[in-house]
C-alpha positions as protocol buffer text, in pm:
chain_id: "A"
residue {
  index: 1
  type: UNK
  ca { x: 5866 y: 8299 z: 8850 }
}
residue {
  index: 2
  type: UNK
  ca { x: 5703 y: 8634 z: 8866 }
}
residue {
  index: 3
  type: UNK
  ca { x: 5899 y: 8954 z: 8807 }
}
residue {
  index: 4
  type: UNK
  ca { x: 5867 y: 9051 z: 9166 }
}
residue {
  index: 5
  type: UNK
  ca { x: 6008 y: 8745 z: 9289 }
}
residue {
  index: 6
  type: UNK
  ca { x: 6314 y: 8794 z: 9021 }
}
residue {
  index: 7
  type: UNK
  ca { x: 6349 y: 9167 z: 9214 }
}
residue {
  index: 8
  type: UNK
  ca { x: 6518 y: 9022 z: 9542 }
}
residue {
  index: 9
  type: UNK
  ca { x: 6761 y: 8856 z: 9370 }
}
residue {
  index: 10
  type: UNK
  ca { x: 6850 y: 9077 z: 9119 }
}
residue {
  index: 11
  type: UNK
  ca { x: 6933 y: 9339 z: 9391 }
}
residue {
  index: 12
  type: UNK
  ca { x: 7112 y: 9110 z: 9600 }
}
residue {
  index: 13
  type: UNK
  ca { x: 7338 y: 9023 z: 9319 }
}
residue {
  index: 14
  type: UNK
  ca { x: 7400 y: 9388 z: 9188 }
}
residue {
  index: 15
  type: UNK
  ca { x: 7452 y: 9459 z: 9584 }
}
residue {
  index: 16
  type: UNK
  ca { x: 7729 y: 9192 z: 9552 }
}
residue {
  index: 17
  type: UNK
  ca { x: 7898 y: 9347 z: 9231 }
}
residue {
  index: 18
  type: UNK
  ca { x: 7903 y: 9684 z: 9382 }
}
residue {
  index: 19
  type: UNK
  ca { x: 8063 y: 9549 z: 9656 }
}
residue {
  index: 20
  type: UNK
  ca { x: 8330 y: 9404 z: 9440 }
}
residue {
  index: 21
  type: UNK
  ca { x: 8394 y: 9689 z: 9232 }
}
residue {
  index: 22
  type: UNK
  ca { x: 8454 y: 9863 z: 9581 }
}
residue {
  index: 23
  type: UNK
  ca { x: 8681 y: 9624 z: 9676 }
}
residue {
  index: 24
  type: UNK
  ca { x: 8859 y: 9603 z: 9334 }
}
residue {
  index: 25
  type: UNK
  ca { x: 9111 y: 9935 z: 9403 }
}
residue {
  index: 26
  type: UNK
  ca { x: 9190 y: 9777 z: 9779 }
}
residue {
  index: 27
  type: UNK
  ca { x: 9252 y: 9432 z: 9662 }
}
residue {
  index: 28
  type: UNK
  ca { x: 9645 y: 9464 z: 9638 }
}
residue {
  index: 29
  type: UNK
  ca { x: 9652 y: 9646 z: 9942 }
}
residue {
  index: 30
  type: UNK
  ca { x: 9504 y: 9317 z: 10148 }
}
residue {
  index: 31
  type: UNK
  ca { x: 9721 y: 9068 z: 9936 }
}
residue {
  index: 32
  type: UNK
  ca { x: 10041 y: 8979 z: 10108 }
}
residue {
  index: 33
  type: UNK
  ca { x: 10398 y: 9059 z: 9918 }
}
residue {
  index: 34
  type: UNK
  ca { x: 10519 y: 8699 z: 9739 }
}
residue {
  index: 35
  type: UNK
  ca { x: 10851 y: 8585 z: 9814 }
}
residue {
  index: 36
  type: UNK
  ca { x: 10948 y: 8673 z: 9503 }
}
residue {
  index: 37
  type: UNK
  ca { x: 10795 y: 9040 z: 9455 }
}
residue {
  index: 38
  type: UNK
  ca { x: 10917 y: 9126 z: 9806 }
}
residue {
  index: 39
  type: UNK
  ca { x: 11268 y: 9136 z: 9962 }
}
residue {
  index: 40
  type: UNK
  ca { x: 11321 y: 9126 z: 10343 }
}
residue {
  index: 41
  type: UNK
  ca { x: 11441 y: 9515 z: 10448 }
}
residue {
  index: 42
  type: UNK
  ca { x: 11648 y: 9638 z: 10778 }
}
residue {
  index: 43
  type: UNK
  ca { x: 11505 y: 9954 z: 10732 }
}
residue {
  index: 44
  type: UNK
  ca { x: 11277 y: 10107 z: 10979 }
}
residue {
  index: 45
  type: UNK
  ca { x: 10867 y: 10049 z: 10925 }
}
residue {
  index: 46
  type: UNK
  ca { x: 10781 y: 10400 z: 10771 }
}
residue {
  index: 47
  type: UNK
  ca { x: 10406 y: 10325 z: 10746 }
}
residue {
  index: 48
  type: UNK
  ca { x: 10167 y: 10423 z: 11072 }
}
residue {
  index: 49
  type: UNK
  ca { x: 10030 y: 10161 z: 11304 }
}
residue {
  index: 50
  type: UNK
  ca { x: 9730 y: 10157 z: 11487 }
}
residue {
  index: 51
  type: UNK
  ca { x: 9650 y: 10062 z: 11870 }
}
residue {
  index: 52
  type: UNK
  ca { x: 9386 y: 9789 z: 11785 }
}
residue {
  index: 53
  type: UNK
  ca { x: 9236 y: 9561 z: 11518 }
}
residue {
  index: 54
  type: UNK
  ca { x: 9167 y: 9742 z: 11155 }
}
residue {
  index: 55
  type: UNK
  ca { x: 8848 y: 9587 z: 11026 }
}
residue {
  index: 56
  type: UNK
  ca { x: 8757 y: 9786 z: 10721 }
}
residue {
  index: 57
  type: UNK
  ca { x: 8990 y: 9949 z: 10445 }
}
residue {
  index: 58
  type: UNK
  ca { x: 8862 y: 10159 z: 10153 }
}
residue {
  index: 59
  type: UNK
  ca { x: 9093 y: 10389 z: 9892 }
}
residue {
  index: 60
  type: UNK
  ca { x: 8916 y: 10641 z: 9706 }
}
residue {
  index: 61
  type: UNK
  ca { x: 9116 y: 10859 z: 9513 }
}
residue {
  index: 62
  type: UNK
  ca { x: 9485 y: 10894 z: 9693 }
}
residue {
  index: 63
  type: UNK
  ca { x: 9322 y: 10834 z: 10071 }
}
residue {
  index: 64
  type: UNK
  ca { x: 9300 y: 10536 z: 10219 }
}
residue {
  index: 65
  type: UNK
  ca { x: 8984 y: 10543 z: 10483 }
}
residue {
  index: 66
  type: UNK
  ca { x: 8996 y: 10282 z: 10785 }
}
residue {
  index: 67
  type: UNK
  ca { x: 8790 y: 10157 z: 11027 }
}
residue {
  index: 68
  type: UNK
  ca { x: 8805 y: 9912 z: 11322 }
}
residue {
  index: 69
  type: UNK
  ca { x: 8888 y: 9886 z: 11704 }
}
residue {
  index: 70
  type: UNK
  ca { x: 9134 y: 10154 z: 11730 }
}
residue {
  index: 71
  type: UNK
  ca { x: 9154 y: 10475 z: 11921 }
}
residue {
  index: 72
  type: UNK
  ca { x: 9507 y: 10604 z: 11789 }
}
residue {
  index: 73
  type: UNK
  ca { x: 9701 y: 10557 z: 11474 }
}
residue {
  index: 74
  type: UNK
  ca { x: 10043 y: 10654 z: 11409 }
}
residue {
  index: 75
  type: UNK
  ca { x: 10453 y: 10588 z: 11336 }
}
residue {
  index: 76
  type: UNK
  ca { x: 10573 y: 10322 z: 11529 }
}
residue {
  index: 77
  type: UNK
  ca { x: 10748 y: 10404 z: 11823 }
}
residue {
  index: 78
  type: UNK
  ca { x: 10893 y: 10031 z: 11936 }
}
residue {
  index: 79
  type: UNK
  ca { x: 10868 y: 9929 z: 12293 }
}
residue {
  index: 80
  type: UNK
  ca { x: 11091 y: 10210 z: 12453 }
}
residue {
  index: 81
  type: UNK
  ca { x: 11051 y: 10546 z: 12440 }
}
residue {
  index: 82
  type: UNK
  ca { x: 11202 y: 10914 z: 12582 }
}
residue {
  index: 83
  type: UNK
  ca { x: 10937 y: 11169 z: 12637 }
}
residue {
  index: 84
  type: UNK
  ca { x: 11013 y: 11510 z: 12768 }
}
residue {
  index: 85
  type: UNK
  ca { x: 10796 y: 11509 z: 13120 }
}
residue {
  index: 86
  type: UNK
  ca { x: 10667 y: 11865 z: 13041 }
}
residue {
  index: 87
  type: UNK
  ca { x: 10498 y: 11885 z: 12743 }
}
residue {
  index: 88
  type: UNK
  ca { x: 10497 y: 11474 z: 12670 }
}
residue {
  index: 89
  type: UNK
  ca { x: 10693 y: 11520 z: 12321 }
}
residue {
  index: 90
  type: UNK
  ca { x: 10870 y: 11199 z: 12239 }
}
residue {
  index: 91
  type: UNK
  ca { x: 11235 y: 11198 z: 12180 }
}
residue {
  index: 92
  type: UNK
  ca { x: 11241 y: 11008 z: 11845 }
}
residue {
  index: 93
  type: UNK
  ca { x: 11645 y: 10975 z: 11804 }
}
residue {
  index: 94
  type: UNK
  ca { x: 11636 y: 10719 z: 12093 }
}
residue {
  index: 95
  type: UNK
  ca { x: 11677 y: 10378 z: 11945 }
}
residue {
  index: 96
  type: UNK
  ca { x: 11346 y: 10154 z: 11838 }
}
residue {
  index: 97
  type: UNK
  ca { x: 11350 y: 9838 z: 12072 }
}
residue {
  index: 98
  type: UNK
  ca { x: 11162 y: 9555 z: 11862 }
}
residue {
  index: 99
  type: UNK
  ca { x: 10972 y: 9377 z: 12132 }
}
residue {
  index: 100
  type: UNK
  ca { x: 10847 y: 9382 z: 12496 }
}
residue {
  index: 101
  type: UNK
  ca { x: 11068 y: 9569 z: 12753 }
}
residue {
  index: 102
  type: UNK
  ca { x: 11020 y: 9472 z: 13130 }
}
residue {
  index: 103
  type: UNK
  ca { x: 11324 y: 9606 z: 13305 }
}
residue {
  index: 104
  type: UNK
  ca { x: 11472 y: 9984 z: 13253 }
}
residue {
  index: 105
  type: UNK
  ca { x: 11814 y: 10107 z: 13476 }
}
residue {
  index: 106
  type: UNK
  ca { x: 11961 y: 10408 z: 13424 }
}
residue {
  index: 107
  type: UNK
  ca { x: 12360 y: 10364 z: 13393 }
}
residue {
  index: 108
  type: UNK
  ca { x: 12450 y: 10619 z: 13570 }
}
residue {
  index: 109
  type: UNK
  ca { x: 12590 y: 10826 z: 13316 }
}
residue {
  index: 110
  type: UNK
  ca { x: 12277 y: 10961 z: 13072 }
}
residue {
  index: 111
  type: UNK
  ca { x: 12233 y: 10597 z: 12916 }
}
residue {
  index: 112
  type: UNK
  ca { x: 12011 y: 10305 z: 13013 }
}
residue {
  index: 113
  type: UNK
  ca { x: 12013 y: 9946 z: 13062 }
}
residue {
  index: 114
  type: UNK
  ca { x: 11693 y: 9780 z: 12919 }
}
residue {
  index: 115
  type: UNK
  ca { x: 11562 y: 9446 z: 12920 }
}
residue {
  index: 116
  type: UNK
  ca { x: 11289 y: 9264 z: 12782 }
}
residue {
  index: 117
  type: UNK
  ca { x: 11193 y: 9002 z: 12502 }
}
residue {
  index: 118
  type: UNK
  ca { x: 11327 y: 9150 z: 12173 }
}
residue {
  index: 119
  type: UNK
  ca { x: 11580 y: 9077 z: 11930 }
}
residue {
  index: 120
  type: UNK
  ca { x: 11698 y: 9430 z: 11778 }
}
residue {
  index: 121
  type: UNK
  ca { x: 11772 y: 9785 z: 11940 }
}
residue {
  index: 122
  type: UNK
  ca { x: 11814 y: 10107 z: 11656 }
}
residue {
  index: 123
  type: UNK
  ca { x: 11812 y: 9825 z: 11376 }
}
residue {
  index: 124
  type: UNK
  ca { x: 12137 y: 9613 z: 11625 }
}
residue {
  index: 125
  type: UNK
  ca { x: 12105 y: 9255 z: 11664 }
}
residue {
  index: 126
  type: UNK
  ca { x: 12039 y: 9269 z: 12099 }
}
residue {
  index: 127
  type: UNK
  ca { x: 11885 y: 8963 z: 12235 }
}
residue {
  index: 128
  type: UNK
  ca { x: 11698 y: 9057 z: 12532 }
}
residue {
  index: 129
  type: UNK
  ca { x: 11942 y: 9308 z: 12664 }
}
residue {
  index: 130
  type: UNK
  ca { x: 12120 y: 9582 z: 12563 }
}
residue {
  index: 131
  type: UNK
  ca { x: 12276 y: 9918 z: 12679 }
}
residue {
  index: 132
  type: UNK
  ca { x: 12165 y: 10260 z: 12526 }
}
residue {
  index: 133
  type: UNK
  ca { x: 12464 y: 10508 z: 12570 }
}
residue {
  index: 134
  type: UNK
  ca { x: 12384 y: 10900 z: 12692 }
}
residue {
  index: 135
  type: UNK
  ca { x: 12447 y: 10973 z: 12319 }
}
residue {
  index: 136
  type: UNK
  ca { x: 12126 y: 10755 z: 12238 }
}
residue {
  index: 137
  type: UNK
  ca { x: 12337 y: 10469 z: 12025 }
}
residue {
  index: 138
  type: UNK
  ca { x: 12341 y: 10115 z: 12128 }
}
residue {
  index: 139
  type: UNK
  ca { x: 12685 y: 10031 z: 12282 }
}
residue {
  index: 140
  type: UNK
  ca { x: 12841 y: 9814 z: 12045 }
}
residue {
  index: 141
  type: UNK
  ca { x: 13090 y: 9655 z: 12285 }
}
residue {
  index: 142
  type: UNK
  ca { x: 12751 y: 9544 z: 12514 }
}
residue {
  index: 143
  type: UNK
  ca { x: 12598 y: 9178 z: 12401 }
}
residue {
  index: 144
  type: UNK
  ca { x: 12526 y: 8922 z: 12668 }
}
residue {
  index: 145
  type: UNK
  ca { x: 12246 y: 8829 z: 12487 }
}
residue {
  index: 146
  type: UNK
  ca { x: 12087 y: 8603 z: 12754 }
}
residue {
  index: 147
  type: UNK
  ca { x: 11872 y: 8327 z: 12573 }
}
residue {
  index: 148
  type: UNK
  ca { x: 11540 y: 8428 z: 12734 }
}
residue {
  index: 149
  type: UNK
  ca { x: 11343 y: 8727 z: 12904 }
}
residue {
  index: 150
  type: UNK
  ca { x: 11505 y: 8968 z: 13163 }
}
residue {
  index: 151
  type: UNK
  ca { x: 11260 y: 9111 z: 13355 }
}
residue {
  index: 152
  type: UNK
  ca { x: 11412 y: 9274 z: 13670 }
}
residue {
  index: 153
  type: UNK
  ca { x: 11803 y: 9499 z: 13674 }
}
residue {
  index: 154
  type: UNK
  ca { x: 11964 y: 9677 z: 13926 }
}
residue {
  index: 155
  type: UNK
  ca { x: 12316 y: 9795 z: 13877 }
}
residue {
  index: 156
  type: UNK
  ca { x: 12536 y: 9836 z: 14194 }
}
residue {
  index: 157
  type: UNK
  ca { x: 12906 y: 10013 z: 14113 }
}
residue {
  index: 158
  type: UNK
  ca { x: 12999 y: 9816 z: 13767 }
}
residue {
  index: 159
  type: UNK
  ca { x: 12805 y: 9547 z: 13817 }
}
residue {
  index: 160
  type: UNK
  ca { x: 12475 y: 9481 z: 13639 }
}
residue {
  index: 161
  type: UNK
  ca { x: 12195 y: 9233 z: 13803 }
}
residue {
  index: 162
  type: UNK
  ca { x: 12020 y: 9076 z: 13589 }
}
residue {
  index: 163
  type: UNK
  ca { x: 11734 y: 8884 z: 13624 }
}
residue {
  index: 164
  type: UNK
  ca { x: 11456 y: 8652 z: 13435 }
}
residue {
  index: 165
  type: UNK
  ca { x: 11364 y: 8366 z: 13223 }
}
residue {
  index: 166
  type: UNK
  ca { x: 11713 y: 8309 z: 13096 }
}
residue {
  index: 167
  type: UNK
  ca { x: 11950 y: 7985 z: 13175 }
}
residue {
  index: 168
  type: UNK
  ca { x: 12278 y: 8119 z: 12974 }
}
residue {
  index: 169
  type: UNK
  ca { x: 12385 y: 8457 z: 12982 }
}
residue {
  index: 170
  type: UNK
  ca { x: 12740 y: 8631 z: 12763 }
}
residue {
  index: 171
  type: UNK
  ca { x: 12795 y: 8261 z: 12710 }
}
residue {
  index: 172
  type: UNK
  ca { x: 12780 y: 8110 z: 13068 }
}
residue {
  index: 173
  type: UNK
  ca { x: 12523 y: 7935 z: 13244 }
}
residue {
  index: 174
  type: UNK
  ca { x: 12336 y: 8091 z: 13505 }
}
residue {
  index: 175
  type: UNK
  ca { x: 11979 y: 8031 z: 13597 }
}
residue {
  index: 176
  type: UNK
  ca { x: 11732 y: 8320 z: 13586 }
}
residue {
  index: 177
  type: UNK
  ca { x: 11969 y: 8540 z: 13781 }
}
residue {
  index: 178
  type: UNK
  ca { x: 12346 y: 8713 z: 13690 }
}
residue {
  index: 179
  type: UNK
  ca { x: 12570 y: 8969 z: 13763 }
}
residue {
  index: 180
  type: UNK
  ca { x: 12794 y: 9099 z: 13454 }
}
residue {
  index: 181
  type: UNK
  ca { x: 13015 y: 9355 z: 13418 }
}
residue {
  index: 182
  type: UNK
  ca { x: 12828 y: 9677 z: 13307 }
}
residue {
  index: 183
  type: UNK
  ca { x: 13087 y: 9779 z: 13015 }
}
residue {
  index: 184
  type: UNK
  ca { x: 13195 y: 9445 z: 12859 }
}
residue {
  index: 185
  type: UNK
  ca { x: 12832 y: 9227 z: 12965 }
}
residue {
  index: 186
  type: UNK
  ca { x: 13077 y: 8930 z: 13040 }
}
residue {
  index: 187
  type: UNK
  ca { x: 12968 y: 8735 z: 13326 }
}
residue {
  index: 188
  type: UNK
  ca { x: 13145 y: 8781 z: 13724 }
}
residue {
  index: 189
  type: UNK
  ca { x: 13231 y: 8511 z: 13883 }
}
residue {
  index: 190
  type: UNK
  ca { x: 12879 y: 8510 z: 14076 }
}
residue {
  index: 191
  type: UNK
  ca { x: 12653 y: 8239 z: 14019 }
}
residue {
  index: 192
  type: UNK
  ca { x: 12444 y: 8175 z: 14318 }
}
residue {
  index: 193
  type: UNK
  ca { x: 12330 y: 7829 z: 14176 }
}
residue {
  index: 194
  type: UNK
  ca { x: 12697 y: 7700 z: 14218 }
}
residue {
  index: 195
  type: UNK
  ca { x: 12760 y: 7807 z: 14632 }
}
């Protein structure tokens, strides 16, 4: 082998340590927590999120560069949020919902009825459906926690119509469509599937 055929290679293999000492500083950032260095937290996600894939990480010095399919990065905001119509500032005391909402109904009184697929409101075990007070706190005395999606609400007077994927609702049966009491979530008497 000639030395100019030994050149190729030589670069391509200092090309691939250079690459790995990159990647040396970045390396615990990419390896997942072990069950046994990491316990499971209630407290909010602190760190920023992005709106798309993240494809490349580098840390030089204390920044942390990254690249990918994203056009905006920052806190998580959860899956409802207040913003203030005139100059589109969001209201960050309202409570984080943890998953899809589908269904929004104001309560008449400053709060909201929301519904969705999710499983905690401000940090509150809330399957699926849950009331947000005027003072922006989850109402504790409000769980129905239908077993699926709600997707559609109306409220008429004190009773809340709920509608969706679900089959039991606050404990009953009733197929994809209930009315329950607005303050306690209990279940009326209605259930079109029985007249």
């Amino acid at each position: 082998m000639t030395r100019r055929s030994q050149l190729p290679r030589a670069r391509s293999a200092l090309s691939r340590l250079a690459l790995l000492l990159l990647l040396l500083p970045v390396l615990p950032l990419l390896h997942p927590a072990t069950p046994s260095t990491a316990a499971p937290s209630d407290a909010p996600a602190t760190t920023w999120v992005t709106n798309g894939p993240v494809n490349a990480v580098l840390r030089s010095g204390t920044t942390v560069y990254l690249g990918g399919e994203f056009t905006q990065i920052g806190p998580p905001t959860g899956s409802f949020v207040a913003l203030d119509p005139t100059s589109g500032t969001r209201d960050a005391s309202w409570p984080t919902v943890n998953g899809p909402v589908f269904a929004l109904v104001s309560d008449g009184s400053g709060g909201w009825f929301v519904g969705g697929s999710f499983t905690k409101v401000g940090g509150l075990p809330r399957t699926n459906l849950a009331h947000i007070k005027s003072d922006k706190t989850v109402d504790p005395a409000f769980a129905p926690n239908p077993n699926s999606s709600v997707r559609a609400l109306a409220l008429s007077g004190a009773t809340l119509y709920v509608g969706g994927d679900f089959t039991e609702i606050g404990g009953q049966t009733r197929n994809r469509i209930a009315a329950i009491d607005s303050t306690s979530g209990n279940p009326t008497s209605w259930d079109p599937q029985r007249q």
